[in-house]
LOTI-419507 format. One record per residue (C-alpha): residue in three letters; y, x, z. Coordinates in steps of 0.1 Angstrom, whole numbers, padded with zeros to 4 digits, always signed. Each point is the difference from the previous one (the first is absolute). Layout:
<nodes>
ALAYXZ;...
</nodes>
This chain:
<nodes>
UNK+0349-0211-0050;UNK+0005+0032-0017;UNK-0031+0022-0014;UNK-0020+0019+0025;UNK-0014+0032-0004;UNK-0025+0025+0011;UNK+0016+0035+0014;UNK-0008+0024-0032;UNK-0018+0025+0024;UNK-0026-0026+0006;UNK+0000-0008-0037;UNK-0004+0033-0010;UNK-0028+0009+0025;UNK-0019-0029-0011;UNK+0004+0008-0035;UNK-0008+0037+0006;UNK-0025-0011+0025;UNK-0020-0019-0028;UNK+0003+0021-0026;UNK-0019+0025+0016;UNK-0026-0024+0016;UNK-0008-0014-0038;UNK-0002+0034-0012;UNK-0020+0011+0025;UNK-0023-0032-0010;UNK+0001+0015-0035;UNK-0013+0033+0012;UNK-0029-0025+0017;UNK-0010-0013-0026;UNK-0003+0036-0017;UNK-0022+0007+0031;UNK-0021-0026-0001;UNK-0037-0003-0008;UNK+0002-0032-0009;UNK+0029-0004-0022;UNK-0005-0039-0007;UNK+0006-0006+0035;UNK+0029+0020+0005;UNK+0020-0013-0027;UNK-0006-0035+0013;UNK+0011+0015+0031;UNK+0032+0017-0012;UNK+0010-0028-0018;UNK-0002-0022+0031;UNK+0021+0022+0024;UNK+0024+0010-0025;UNK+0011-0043-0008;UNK-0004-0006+0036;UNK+0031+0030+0003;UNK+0022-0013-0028;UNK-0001-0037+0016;UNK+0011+0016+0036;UNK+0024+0020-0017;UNK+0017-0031-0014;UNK+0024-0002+0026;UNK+0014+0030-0013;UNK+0015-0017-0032;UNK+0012-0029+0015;UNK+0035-0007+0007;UNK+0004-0039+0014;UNK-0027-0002+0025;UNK-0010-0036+0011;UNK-0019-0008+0033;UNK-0016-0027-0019;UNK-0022+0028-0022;UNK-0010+0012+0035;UNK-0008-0031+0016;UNK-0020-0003-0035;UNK-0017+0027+0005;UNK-0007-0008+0035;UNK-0019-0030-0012;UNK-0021+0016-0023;UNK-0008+0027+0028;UNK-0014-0035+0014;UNK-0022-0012-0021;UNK-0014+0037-0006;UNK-0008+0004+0037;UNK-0016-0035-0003;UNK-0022+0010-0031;UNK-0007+0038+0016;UNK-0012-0020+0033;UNK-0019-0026-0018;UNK-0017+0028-0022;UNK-0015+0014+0034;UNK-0012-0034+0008;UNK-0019-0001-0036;UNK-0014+0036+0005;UNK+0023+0014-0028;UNK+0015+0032+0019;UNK-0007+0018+0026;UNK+0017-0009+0032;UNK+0014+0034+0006;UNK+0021-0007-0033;UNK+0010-0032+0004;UNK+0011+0007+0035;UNK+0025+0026-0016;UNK+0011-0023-0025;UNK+0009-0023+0030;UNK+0020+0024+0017;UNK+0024+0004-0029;UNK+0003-0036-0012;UNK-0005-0023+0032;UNK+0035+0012+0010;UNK+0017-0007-0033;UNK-0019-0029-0004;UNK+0019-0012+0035;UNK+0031+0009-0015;UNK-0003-0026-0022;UNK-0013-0025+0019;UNK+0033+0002+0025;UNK+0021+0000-0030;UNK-0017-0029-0014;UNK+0001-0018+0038;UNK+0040+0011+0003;UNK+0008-0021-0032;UNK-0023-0029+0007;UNK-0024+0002-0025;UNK-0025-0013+0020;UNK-0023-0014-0031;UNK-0003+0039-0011;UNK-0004+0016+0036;UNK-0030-0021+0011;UNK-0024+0016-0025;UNK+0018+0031+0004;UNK-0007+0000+0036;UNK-0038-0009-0006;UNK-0001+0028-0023;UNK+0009+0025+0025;UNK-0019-0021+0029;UNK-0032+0011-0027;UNK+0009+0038+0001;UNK+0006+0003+0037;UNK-0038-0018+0003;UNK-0012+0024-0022;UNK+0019+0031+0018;UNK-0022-0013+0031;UNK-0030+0001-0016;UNK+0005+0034-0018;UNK-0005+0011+0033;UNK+0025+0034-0008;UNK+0015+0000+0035;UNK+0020+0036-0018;UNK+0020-0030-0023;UNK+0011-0023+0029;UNK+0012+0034+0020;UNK+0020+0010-0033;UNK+0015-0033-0002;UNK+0010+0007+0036;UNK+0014+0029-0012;UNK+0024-0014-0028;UNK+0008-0025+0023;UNK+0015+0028+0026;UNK+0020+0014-0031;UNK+0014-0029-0005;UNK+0013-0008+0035;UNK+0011+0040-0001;UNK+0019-0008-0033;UNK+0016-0028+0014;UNK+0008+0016+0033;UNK+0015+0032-0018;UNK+0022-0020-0023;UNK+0014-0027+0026;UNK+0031-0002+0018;UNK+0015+0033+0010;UNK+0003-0013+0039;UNK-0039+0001-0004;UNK-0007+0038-0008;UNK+0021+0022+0012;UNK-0019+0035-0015;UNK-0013-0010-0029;UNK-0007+0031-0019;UNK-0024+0004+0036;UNK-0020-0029-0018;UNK+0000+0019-0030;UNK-0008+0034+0010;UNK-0029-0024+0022;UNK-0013-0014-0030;UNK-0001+0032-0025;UNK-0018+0017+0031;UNK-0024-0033+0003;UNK-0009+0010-0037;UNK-0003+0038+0002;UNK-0023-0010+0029;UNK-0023-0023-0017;UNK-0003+0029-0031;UNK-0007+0028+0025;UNK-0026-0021+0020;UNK-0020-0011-0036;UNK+0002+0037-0008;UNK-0016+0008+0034;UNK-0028-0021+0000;UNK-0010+0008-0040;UNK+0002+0038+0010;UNK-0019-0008+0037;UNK-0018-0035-0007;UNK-0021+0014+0034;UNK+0033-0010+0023;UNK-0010-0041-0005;UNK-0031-0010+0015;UNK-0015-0033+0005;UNK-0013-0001-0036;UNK+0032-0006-0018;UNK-0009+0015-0039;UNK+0033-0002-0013;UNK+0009+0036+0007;UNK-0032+0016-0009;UNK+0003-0019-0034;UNK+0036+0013-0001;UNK-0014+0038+0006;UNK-0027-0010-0026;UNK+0026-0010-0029;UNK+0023+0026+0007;UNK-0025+0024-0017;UNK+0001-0018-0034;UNK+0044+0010+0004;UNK-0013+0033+0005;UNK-0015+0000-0033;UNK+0019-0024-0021;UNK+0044+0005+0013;UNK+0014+0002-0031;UNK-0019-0028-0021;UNK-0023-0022+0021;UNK-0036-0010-0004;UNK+0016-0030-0024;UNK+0010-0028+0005;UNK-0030-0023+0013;UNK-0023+0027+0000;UNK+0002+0003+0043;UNK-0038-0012+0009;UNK-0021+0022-0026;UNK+0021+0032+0006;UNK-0006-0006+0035;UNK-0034-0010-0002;UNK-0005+0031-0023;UNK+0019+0030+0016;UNK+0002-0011+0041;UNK-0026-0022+0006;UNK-0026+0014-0025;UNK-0012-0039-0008;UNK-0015-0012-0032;UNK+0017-0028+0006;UNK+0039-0016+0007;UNK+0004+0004+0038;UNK+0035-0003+0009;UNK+0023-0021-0025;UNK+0034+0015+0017;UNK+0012+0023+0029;UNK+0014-0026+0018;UNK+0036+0018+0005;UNK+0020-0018-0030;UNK+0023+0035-0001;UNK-0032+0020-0004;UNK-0016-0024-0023;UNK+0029+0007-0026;UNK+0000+0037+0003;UNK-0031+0001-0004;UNK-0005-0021-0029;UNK+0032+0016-0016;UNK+0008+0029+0018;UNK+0026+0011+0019;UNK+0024-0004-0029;UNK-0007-0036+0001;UNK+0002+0000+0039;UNK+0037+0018+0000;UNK+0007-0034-0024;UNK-0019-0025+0020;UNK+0020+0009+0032;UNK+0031+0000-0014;UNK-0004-0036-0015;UNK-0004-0010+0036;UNK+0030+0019+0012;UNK+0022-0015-0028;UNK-0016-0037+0011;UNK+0005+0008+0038;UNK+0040+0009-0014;UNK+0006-0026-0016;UNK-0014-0021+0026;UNK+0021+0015+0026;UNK+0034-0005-0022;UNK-0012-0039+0001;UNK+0004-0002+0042;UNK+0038+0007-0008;UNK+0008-0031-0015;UNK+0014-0026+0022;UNK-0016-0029-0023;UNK-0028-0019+0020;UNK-0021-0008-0028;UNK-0006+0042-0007;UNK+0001+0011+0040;UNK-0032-0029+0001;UNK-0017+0011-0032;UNK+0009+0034+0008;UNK-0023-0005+0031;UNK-0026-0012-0018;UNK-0001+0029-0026;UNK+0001+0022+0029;UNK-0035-0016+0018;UNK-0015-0002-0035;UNK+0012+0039-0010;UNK-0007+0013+0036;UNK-0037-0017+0002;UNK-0011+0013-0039;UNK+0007+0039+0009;UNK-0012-0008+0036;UNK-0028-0017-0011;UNK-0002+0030-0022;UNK-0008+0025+0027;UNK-0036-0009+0005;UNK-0005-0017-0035;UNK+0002+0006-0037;UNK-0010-0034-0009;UNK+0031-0009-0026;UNK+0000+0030-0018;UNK-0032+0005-0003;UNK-0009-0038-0016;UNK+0013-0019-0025;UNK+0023-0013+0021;UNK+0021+0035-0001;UNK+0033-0022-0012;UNK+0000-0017+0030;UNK+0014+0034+0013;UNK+0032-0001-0019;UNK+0007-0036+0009;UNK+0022+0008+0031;UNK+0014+0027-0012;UNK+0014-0021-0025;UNK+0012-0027+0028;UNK+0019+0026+0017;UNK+0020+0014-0029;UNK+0005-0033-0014;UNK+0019-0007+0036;UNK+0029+0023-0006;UNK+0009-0017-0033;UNK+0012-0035+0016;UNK+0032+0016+0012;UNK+0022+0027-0003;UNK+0018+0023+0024;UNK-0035+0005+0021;UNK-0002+0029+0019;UNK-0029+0028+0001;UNK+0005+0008+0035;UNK+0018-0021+0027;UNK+0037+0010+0005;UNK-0006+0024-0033;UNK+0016-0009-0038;UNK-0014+0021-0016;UNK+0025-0012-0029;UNK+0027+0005+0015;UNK+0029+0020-0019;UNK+0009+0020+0035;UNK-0036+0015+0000;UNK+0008+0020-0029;UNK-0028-0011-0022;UNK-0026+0006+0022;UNK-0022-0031-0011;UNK+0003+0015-0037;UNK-0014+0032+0015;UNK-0027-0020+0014;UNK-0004-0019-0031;UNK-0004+0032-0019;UNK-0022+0021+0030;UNK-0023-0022+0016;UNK-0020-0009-0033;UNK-0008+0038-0004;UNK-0023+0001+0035;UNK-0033-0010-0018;UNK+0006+0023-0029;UNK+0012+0029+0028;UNK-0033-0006+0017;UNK-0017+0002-0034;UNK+0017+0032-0011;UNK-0008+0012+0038;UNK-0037-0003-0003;UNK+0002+0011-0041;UNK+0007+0034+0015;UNK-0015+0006+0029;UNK-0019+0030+0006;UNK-0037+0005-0017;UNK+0014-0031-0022;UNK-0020+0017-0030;UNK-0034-0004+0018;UNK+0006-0033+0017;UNK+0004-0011-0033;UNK-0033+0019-0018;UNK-0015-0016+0029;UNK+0014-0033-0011;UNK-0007-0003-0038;UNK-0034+0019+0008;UNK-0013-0034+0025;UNK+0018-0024-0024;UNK-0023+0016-0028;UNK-0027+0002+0021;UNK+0005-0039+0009;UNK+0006-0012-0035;UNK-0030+0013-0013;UNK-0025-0011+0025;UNK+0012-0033+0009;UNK+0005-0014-0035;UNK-0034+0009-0005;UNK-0016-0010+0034;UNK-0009-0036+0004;UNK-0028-0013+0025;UNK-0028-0004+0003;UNK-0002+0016-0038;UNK+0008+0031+0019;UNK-0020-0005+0033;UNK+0025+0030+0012;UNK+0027+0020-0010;UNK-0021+0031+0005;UNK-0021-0013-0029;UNK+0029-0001-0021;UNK+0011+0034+0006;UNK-0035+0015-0012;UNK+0003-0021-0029;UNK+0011+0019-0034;UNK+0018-0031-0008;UNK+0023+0012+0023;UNK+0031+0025-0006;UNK+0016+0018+0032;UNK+0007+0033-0023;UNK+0042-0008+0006;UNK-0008-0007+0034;UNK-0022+0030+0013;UNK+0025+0020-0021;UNK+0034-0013+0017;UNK-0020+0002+0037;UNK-0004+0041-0009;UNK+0035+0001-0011;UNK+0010-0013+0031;UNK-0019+0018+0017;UNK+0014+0029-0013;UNK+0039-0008+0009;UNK-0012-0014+0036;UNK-0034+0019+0014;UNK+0005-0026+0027;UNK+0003-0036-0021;UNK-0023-0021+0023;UNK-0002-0024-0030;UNK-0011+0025-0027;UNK-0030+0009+0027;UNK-0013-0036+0011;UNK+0000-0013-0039;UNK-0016+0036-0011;UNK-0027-0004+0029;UNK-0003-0037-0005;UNK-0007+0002-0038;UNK-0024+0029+0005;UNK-0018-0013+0029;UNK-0006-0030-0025;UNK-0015+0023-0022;UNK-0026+0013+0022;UNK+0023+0035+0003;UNK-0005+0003+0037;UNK+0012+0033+0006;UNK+0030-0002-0023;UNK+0008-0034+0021;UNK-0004+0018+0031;UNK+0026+0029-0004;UNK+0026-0028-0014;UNK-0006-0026+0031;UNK-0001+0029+0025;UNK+0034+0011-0014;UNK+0011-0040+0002;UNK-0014-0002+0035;UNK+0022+0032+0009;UNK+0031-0011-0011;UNK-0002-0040+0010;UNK-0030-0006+0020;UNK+0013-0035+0012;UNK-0009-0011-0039;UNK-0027-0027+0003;UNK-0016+0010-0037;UNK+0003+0032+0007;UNK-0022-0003+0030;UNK-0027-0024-0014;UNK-0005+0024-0032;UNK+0001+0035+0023;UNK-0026-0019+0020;UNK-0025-0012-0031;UNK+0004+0037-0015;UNK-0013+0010+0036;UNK-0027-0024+0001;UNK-0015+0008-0035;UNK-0001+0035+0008;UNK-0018-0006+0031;UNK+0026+0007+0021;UNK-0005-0032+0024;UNK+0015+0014+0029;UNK+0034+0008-0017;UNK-0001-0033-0023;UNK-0003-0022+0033;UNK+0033+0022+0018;UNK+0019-0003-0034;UNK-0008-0039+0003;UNK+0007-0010+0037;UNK+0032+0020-0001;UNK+0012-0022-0032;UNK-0015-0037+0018;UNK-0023-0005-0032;UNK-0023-0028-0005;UNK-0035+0004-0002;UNK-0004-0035-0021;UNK+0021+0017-0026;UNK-0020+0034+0004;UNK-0029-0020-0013;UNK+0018-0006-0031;UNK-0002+0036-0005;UNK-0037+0003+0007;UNK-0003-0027-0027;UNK+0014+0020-0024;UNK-0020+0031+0010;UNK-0033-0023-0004;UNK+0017-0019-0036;UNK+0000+0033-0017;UNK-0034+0016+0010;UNK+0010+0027+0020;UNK-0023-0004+0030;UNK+0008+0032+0021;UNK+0034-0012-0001;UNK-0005-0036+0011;UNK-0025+0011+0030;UNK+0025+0022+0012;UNK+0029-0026-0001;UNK-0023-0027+0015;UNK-0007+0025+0032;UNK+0034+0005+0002;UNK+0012-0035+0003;UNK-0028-0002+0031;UNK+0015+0026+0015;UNK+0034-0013-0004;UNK-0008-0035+0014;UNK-0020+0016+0030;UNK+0031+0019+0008;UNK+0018-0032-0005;UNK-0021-0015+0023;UNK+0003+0027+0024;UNK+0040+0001+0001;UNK+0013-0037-0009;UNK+0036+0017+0004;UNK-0007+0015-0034;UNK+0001-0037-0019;UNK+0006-0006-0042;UNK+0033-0006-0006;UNK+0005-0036-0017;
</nodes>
């Protein structure tokens, strides 16, 4: 059999693709508090892309390296299951590590069944038989759905590449599925920007809403790689504490740990993988229509799964992401003449070089976004903005470590600590963009901390103005209300934003920690108030 090949359009996109995403990782690692971390991080995702990018190099493409693979993907999902059964990782995780292997690892089993290698497919098959038990116990009903998912796109995939006699519009299918996908986008977009359209005590969205405030203040560089649950904790939810150890959207998870720079490259690693997966269903060879399939449930339940959690990315178990990527562009190199749409060579003399065009074109998108959003208007403060919360960041959380600091307010009254770059780059920015809600809530957060009430105030009221859905906005607005006696206010700033008295208390604490006794008396009446109007309206409830 002569030497397969990927088309160069896909190659190129996933080369371009992951050159920006590891650069973009680079840049987070710049970002990052701490830098230890970040590195290990980098390091991590940046092998994990080189091994999926293989494919790209290789010229003689056997199905037995996939069926290899396959088996590996096995015994993984085996040891990820058994490592929920021994209390090892946390079942959200290991349920998205099942998603992407428990389909490859099926893959190999058939293949090993096919040839009659019964001796190997026994413990192959208990292997998997282990992670399906321990999919059931994860109890992530979100993982079973995206395996229904991939599933569907696989029986589309088949459908769409079958005999003609079958489909008799198929660019209807197509223009079907891109719609399907716009859909899906517009419809996260919607319930991040409304997270009030979902009732019945589904967080996702407001979590969603939540995170998209740390892409407010960090698109161009990320909070760092690894560094999601203290910025969180630190600049939304106003914790001492880790409260959130992702965002639990796998697209948002990666812009915001590396900006939308890193996001541009992320997505286009998935569009190269869904390519090259697509170019695979043209073969006519059984062996890569039925592993094809399999790639397809295993891609299609990852990025699925990937809706609702961040789980791969953000664990150690990151490389896992890559690993069907990899299957699908290793598919297109176990043949040659494949096609990158049905009915379409794209190779083809009599198209008059079109697939060089492509070859040459279609790599260029992520940088084209890149450049797009490089110079946008008020770029220049969007950026101040930027290096002034990544300086801000840097400096307190490489410090900051609990319960040495009982709370980050503590740290910022310390005179071990230096915001100088920061306050200075927040006044820069202020001056470009009057209206830079990020310059205001860091200025009134940092001053509140300080015990500079009315300096807080006028920066929180001008936050409030300009994006009064902002959940730290409305918590700090509130406290500067309440330690100026202004109950009545505090308690409307606080109902409108769903805050939690619990974590109110946290405040009074402080209030009480630092000896400032008017302070903490007028905080603690607040809080009553709050939870009696709580009490009196249950409509108004915390948000999770």
């Amino acid at each position: 059999m002569m030497a397969g090949r990927l088309h160069p359009a896909i190659r190129n996109l996933y080369l371009t693709s992951g050159a920006l995403f590891v650069l973009s990782g680079l840049v987070g690692v710049w970002a990052a508090a701490d830098r230890d971390l970040a590195w290990m991080r980098f390091v991590m995702l940046s092998l994990a892309w080189l091994g999926s990018a293989v494919p790209l190099v290789v010229r003689h493409g056997r199905s037995g390296v996939l069926a290899l693979a396959g088996l590996m993907a096995a015994v993984a999902a085996g040891l990820a299951g058994g490592s929920l059964f021994l209390g090892l990782l946390p079942g959200e995780n290991v349920a998205a590590a099942l998603v992407t292997l428990l389909p490859l690892g099926l893959g190999g089993l058939q293949w090993l069944i096919q040839r009659g290698q019964l001796g190997w497919a026994w413990p192959t098959g208990l292997s998997l038989a282990a992670a399906v038990a321990a999919l059931a116990v994860a109890q992530e009903r979100s993982a079973w759905i995206a395996l229904g998912a991939g599933l569907c796109l696989a029986a589309l995939l088949s459908w769409r590449h079958g005999p003609a006699r079958l489909l008799r519009w198929p660019w209807a299918v197509d223009l079907a599925g891109l719609a399907g996908i716009l859909g899906v986008a517009g419809l996260w977009v919607g319930l991040s920007l409304r997270p009030e359209l979902i009732a019945g005590g589904w967080n996702r969205p407001v979590i969603w809403h939540d995170a998209l405030i740390l892409l407010q203040d960090y698109p161009l560089t990320g909070v760092g790689l690894g560094q999601t649950a203290m910025v969180l904790s630190s600049y939304v939810y106003l914790f001492h504490v880790p409260f959130l150890y992702q965002t639990y959207n796998l697209f948002l998870q990666v812009a915001v740990e590396q900006g939308l720079p890193g996001l541009f490259g992320f997505v286009g690693l998935v569009a190269a993988g869904a390519a090259g997966l697509w170019q695979a269903y043209g073969h006519p060879r059984r062996t890569v229509r039925h592993w094809a399939n399999w790639v397809a449930v295993s891609l299609g339940g990852t990025f699925a799964f990937g809706l609702v959690n961040a789980g791969l990315y953000s664990s150690w178990l990151a490389p896992l992401l890559f690993v069907p990527l990899g299957f699908a562009l290793w598919l297109p190199a176990l043949a040659t003449g494949l096609k990158l749409t049905a009915g379409l060579d794209l190779d083809r003399p009599e198209l008059g070089g079109l697939g060089g065009y492509l070859a040459a074109l279609v790599p260029l998108i992520p940088v084209a976004a890149l450049a797009l959003l490089l110079t946008w208007p008020g770029i220049e403060a969007l950026l101040e903005a930027n290096l002034a919360v990544v300086a801000q960041t840097r400096a307190e959380l490489s410090l900051y470590r609990w319960p040495q600091w009982p709370i980050q307010d503590e740290l910022r009254r310390s005179d071990r600590l230096d915001l100088r770059e920061a306050l200075a780059r927040y006044q820069k920015t202020l001056a470009i963009a009057p209206t830079n809600v990020t310059a205001h809530r860091r200025l009134g957060q940092i001053a509140l901390s300080r015990g500079q009430y009315e300096l807080a105030r006028r920066h929180l009221a001008a936050a409030f103005q300009l994006a009064p859905d902002q959940r730290p906005v409305r918590q700090m607005l509130g406290e500067v209300y309440a330690v100026l006696g202004q109950e009545e206010a505090a308690v409307n700033i606080w109902q409108g934003g769903n805050a939690d008295p619990h974590k109110l208390e946290l405040r009074q604490w402080w209030y009480s920690h630092i000896g400032a006794g008017p302070e903490s008396q007028s905080m603690d009446q607040a809080i009553h108030a709050l939870k009696r109007a709580l009490q009196a309206n249950p409509a108004f409830r915390a948000r999770p």
